[in-house]
C-alpha positions in Angstrom: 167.0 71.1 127.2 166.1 74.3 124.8 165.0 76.7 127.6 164.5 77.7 130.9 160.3 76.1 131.0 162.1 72.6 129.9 164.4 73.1 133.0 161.7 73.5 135.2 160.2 71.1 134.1 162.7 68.6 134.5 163.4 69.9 137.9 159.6 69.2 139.2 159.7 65.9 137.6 163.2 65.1 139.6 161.6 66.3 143.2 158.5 64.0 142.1 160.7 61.4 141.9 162.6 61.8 144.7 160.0 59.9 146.7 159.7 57.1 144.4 160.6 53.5 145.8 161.3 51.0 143.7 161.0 47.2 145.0 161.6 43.9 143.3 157.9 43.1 143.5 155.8 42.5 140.1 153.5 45.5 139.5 149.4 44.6 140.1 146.8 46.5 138.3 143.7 46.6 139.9 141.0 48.7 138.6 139.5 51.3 140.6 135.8 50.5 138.7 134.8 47.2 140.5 135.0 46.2 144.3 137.2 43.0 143.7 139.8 45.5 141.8 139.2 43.0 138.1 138.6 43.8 134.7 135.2 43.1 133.6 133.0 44.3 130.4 130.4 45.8 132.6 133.0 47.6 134.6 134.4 48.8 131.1 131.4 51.3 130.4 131.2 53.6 133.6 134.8 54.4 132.9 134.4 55.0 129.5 132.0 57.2 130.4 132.9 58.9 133.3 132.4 62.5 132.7 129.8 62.4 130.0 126.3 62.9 130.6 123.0 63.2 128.5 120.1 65.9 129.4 118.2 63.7 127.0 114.4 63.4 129.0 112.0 61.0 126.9 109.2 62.3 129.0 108.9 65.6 127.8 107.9 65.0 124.4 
């Protein structure tokens, strides 16, 4: 560590992990984008895109 904000730093990160628990389990992913928790194409776009948005109006020209 080169200064005092690296120190703080590292001590946040050690309190965060302080209530870490590790099992023997095999991690799952799941995704948060379709009910059944799956990867799909479909479900690949809405997170893409999450955030973004067009004012774009056809009808007004």
């Amino acid at each position: 560590m080169n200064n005092v904000e690296e120190m703080a730093e590292f001590v946040v990160l050690c309190d965060l992990m302080q209530d870490t628990q590790f099992t023997d389990q095999d991690d799952q992913i799941t995704r948060r984008w379709t009910g059944h928790g799956n990867y799909t194409s479909k479900s690949a776009y809405p997170a893409q895109l999450q955030g973004t948005f067009s004012t774009y109006d056809g009808k007004s020209m």
